[in-house]
C-alpha positions as a Python dict, from the first residue, in 0.01 Angstrom:
ca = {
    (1, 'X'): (0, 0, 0),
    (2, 'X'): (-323, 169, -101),
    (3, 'X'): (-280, 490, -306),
    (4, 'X'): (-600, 597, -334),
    (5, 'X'): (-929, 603, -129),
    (6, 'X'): (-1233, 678, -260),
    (7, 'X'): (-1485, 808, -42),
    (8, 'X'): (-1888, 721, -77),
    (9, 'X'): (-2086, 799, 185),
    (10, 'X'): (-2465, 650, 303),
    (11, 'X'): (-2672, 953, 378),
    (12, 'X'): (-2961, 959, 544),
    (13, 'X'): (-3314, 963, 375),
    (14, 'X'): (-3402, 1306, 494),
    (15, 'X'): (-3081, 1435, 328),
    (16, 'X'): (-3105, 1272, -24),
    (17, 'X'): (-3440, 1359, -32),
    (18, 'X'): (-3357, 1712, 11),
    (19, 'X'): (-3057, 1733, -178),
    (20, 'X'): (-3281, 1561, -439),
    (21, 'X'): (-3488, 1855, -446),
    (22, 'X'): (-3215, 2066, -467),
    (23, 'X'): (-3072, 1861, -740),
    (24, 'X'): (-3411, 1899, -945),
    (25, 'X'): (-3382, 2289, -973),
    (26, 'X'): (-3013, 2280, -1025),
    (27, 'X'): (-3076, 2059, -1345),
    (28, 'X'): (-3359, 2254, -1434),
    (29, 'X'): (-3191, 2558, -1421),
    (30, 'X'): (-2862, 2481, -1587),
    (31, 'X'): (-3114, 2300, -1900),
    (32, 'X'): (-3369, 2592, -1915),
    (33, 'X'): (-3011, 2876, -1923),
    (34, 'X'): (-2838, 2624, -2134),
    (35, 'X'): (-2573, 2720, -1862),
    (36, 'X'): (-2356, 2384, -1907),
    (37, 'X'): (-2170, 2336, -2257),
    (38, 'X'): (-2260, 2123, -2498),
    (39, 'X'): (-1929, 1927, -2489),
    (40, 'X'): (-1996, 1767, -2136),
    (41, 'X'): (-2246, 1483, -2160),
    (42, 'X'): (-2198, 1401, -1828),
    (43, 'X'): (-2565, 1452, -1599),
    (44, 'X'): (-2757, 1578, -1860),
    (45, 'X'): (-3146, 1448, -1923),
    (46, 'X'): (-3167, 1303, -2264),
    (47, 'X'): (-2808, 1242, -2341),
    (48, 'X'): (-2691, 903, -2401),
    (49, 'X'): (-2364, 1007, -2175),
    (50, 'X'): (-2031, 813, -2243),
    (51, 'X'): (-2206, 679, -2545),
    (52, 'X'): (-2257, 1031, -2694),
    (53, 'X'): (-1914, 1089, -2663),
    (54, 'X'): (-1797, 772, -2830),
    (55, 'X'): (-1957, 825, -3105),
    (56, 'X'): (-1863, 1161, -3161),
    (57, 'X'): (-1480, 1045, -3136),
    (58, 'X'): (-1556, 756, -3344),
    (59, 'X'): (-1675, 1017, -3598),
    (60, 'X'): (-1346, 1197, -3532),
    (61, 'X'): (-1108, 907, -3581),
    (62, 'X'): (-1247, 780, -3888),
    (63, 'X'): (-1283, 1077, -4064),
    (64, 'X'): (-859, 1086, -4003),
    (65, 'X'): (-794, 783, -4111),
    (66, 'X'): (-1003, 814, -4420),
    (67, 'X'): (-932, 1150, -4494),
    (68, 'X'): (-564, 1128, -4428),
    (69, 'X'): (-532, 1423, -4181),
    (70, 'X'): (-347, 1530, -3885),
    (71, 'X'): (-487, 1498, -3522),
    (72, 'X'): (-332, 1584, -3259),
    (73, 'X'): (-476, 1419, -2926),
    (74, 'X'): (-495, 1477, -2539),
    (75, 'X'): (-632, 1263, -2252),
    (76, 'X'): (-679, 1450, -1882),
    (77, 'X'): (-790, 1275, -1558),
    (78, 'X'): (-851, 1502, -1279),
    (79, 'X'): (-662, 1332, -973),
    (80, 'X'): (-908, 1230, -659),
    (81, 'X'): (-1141, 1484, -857),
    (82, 'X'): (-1487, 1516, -629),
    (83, 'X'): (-1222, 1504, -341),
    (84, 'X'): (-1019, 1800, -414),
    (85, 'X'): (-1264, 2041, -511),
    (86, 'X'): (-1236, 2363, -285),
    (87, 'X'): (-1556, 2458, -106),
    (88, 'X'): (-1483, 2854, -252),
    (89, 'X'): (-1453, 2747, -596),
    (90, 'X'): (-1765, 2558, -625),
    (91, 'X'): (-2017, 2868, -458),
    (92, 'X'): (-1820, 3056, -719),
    (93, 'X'): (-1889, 2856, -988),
    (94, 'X'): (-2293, 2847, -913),
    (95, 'X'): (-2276, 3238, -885),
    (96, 'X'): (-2084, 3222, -1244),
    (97, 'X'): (-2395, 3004, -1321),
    (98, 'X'): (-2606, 3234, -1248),
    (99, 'X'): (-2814, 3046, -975),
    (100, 'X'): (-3046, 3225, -720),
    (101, 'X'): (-2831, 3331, -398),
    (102, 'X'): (-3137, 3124, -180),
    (103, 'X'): (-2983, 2800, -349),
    (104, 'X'): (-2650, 2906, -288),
    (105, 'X'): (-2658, 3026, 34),
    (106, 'X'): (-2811, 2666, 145),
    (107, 'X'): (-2552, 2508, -39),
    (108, 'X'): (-2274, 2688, 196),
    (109, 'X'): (-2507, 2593, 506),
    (110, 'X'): (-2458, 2213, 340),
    (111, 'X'): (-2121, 2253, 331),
    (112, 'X'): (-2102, 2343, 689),
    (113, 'X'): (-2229, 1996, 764),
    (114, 'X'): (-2051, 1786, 603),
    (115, 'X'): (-1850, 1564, 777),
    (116, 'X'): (-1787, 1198, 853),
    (117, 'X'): (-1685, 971, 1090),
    (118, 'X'): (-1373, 713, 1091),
    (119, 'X'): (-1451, 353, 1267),
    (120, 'X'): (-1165, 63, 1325),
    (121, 'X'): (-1263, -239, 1588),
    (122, 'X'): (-1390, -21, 1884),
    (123, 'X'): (-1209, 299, 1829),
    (124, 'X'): (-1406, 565, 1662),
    (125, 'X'): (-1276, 934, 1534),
    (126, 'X'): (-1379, 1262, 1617),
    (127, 'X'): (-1607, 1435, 1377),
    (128, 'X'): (-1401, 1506, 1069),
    (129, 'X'): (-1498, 1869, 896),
    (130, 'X'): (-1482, 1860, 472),
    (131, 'X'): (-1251, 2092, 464),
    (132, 'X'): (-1267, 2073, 60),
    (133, 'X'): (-1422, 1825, -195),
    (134, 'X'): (-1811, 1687, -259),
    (135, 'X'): (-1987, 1500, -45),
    (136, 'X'): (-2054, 1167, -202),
    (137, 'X'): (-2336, 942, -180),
    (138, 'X'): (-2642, 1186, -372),
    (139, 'X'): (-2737, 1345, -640),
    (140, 'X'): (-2620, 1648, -588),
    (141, 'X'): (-2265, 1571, -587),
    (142, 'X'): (-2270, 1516, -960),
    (143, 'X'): (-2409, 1861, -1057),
    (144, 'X'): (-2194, 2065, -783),
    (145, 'X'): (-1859, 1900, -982),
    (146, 'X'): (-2020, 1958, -1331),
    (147, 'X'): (-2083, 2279, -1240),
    (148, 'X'): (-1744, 2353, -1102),
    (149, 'X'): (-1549, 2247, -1441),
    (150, 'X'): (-1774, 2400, -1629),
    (151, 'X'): (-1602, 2741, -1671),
    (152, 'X'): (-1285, 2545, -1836),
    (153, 'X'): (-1518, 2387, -2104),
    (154, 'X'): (-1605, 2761, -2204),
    (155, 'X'): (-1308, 2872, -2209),
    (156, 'X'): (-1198, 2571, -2436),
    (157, 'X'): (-1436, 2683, -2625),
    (158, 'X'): (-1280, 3009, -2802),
    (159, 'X'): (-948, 2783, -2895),
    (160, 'X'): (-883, 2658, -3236),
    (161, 'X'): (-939, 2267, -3262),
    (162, 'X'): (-995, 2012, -3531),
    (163, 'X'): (-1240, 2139, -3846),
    (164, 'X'): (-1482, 1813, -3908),
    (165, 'X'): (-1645, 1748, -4227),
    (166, 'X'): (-1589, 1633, -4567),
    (167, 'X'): (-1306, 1798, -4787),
    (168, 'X'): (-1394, 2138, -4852),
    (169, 'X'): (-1688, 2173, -4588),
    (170, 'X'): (-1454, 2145, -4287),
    (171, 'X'): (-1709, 2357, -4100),
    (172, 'X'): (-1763, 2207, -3754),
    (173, 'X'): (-1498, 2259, -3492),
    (174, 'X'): (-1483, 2053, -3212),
    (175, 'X'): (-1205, 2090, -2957),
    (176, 'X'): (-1289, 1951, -2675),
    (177, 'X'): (-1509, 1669, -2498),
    (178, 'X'): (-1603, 1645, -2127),
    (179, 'X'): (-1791, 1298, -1921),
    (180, 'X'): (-1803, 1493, -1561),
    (181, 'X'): (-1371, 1476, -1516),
    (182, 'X'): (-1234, 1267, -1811),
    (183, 'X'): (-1161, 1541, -2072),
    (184, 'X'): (-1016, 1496, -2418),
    (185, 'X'): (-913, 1794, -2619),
    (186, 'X'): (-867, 1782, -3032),
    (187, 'X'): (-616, 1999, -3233),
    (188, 'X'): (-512, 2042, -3624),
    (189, 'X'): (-123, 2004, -3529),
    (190, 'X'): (128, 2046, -3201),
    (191, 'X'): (136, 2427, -3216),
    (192, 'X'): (-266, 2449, -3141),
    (193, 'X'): (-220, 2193, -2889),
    (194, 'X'): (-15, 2374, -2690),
    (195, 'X'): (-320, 2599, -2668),
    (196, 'X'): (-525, 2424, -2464),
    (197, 'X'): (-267, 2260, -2251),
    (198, 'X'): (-171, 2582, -2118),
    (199, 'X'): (-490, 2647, -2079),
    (200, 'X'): (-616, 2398, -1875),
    (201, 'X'): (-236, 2376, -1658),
    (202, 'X'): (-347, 2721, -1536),
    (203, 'X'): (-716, 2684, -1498),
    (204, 'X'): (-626, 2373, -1284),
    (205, 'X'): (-380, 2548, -1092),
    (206, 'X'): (-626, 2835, -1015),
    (207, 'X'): (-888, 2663, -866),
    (208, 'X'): (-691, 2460, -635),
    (209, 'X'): (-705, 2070, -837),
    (210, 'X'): (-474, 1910, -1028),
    (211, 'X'): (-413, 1581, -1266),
    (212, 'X'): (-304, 1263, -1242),
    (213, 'X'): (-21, 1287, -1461),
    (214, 'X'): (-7, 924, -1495),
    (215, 'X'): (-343, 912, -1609),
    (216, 'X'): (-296, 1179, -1842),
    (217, 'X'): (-134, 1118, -2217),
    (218, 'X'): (-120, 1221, -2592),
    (219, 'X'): (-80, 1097, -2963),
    (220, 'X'): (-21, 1308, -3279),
    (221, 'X'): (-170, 1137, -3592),
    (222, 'X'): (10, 1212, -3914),
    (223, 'X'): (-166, 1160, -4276),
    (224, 'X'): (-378, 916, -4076),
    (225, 'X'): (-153, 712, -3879),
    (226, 'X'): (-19, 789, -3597),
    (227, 'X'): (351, 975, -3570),
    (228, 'X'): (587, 902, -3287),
    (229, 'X'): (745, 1215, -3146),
    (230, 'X'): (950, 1093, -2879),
    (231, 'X'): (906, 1325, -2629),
    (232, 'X'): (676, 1393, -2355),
    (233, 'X'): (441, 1699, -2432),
    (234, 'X'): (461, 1983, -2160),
    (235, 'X'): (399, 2350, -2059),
    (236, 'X'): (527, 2443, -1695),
    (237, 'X'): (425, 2186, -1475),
    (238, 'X'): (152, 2016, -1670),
    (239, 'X'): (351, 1722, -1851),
    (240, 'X'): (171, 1447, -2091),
    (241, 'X'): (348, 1132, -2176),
    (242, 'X'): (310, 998, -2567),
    (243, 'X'): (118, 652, -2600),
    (244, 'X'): (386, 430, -2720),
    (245, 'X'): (311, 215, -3078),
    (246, 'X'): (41, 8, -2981),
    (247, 'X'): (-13, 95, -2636),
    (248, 'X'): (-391, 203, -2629),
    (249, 'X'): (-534, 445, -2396),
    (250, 'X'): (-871, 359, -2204),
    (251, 'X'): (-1101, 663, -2302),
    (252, 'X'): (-1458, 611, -2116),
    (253, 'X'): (-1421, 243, -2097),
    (254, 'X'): (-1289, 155, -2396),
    (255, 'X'): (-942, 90, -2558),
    (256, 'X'): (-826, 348, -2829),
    (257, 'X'): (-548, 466, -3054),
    (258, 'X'): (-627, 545, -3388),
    (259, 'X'): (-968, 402, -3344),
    (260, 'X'): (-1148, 123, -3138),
    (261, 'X'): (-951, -190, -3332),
    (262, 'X'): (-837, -315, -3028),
    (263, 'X'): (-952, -673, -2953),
    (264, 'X'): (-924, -621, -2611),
    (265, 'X'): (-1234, -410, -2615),
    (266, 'X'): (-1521, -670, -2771),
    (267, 'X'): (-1346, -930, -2560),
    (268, 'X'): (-1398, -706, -2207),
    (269, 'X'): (-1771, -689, -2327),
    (270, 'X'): (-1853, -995, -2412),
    (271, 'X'): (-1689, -1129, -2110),
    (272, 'X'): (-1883, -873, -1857),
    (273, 'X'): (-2209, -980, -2054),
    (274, 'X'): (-2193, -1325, -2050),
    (275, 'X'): (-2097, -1284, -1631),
    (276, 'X'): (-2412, -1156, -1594),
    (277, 'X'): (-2623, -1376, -1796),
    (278, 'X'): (-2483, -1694, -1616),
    (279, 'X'): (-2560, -1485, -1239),
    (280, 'X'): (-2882, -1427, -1392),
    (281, 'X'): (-3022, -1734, -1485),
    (282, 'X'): (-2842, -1944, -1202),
    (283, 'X'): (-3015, -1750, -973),
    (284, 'X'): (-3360, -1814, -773),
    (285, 'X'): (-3565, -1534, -937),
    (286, 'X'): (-3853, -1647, -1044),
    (287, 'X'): (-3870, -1666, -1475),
    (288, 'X'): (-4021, -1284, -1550),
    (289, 'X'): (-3793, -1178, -1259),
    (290, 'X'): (-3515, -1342, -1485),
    (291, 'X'): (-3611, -1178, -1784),
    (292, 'X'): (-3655, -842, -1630),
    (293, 'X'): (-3306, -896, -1476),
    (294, 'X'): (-3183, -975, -1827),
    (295, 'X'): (-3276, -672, -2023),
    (296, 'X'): (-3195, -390, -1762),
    (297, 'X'): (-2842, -564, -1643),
    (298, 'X'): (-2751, -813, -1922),
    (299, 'X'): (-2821, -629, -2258),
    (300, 'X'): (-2716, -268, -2145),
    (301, 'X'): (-2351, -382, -2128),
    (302, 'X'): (-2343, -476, -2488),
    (303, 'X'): (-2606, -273, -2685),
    (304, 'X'): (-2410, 69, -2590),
    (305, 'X'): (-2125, -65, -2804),
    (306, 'X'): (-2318, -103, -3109),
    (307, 'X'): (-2147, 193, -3384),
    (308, 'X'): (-1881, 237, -3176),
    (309, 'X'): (-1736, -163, -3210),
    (310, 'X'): (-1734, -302, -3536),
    (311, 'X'): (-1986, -581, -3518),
    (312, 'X'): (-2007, -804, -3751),
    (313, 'X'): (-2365, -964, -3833),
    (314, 'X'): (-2239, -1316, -3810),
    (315, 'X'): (-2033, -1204, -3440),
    (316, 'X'): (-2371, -1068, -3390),
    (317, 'X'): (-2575, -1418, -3414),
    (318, 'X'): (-2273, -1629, -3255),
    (319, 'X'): (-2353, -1427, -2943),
    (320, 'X'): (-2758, -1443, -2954),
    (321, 'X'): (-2671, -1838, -3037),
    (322, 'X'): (-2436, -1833, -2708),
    (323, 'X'): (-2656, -1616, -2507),
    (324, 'X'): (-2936, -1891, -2528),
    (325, 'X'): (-2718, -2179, -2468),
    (326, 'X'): (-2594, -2009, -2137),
}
């Protein structure tokens, strides 16, 4: 049976190309106002996205290993998130960011339209209204959800949350990371964490969304290593299960714990790269097509990775010595 359905719709030309538009000024707006919080990466021009993140967690991890310090860890998945979204909550959020009431009033006349269509042999629905959730299938969609989550990440904000830096310049605090719905919050010990949990239960539950509790989990690092508490880690109804020893948790595509050791995670790269190199060059493109092909759908899979994976240099030749044999 299919639990979940993810909806992606093909709009028109006239649409995107207005919603585009729209898009444009929202981005503008939100970059010129510095209106969206520096801990979501997601949408933003010049960020490196899910690799910004990375690297910033990387930072995190190692520093606790090396260091020897306490971390405790949470991992939140909003459940069917661009579906769930309530159609009041999002105008409320662009009023909150302060955008002109022309773009939000054509917004809500967007809104109004959207709608779709089911289709099964011969039969066809009735027009089905969007009665809640974004539209997907343009630009815009991405903005209108960053947008709408983007009060929580201020309000993380003002909590307490792991002090990064060397011994006796702990001076950066950093305690919490957004990539559009995947958040991950960072605390000194289980009290703080509790913090932000509660937080982010009742935030949540305000706006009308909720998690996907099975996609949502937590580790507390001790001295560097990571401490089993046996117990789940709740607050009302928000409940987080603890990653058993070993079990890894994927965090923007790749595998962590206490850090990206995991084999599983050079292996899942190296196996999507190479897949693309041999539908590459088996293809009928002609050569420069081939090479084009290469270095904007091969190389991107693998050159992300690099300081977040521990390369090696001589891992690093096998695969430019296997990536010309292919």
């Amino acid at each position: 049976m299919v639990k979940t359905i993810g909806q992606l719709h093909c709009q028109n030309i006239t649409y995107k190309l207005f919603t585009g538009i729209l898009n444009s000024f929202l981005v503008d707006h939100c970059t010129t106002n510095s209106v969206i919080t520096l801990e979501q990466a997601g949408g933003k021009p010049g960020s490196w996205g899910c690799t910004d993140q990375l690297l910033i967690n990387k930072m995190i991890l190692d520093e606790v290993k090396r260091n020897r310090r306490n971390l405790h860890m949470m991992w939140f998945d909003y459940k069917k998130a661009f579906d769930s979204v309530p159609h009041d909550w999002i105008i409320r959020a662009l009023e909150l960011a302060k955008i002109p009431h022309e773009i939000i009033r054509t917004v809500k006349n967007l809104m109004k339209l959207w709608s779709t269509k089911l289709s099964l042999n011969d039969t066809t629905t009735n027009i089905i209204k969007y009665l809640c959730g974004i539209l997907q299938g343009d630009c815009l969609s991405l903005i209108l959800f960053i947008l709408s989550v983007n009060p929580l990440s201020f309000l993380l904000k003002k909590l307490p949350g792991y002090n990064a830096g060397p011994p006796g310049e702990r001076n950066t605090k950093i305690n919490h990371l957004f990539f559009v719905d995947d958040l991950k919050t960072y605390a000194q010990d289980e009290m703080s964490a509790k913090l932000p949990l509660d937080l982010i239960s009742k935030f949540t539950k305000d706006i009308g969304m909720e998690f996907g509790q099975d996609k949502c989990a937590y580790i507390y690092i001790s001295k560097g290593k990571k401490e089993s508490l046996g117990e789940k880690f709740s607050i009302e109804e928000m409940e987080l299960n603890e990653l058993e020893d070993g079990e890894p948790y994927k965090y923007l595509g790749q595998d962590e714990c206490v850090g990206y050791d995991n084999a599983l995670n050079k292996d899942r790269v190296l196996k999507e790269y190479f897949r693309r190199i041999r539908k590459i060059w088996n293809s009928e493109l002609y050569a420069n097509h081939k090479v084009i092909a290469h270095n904007t759908f091969a190389i991107p899979v693998i050159t992300p990775t690099f300081g977040i994976l521990n390369w090696t240099k001589d891992k690093i030749l096998a695969i430019d010595v296997k990536t010309r044999k292919t």
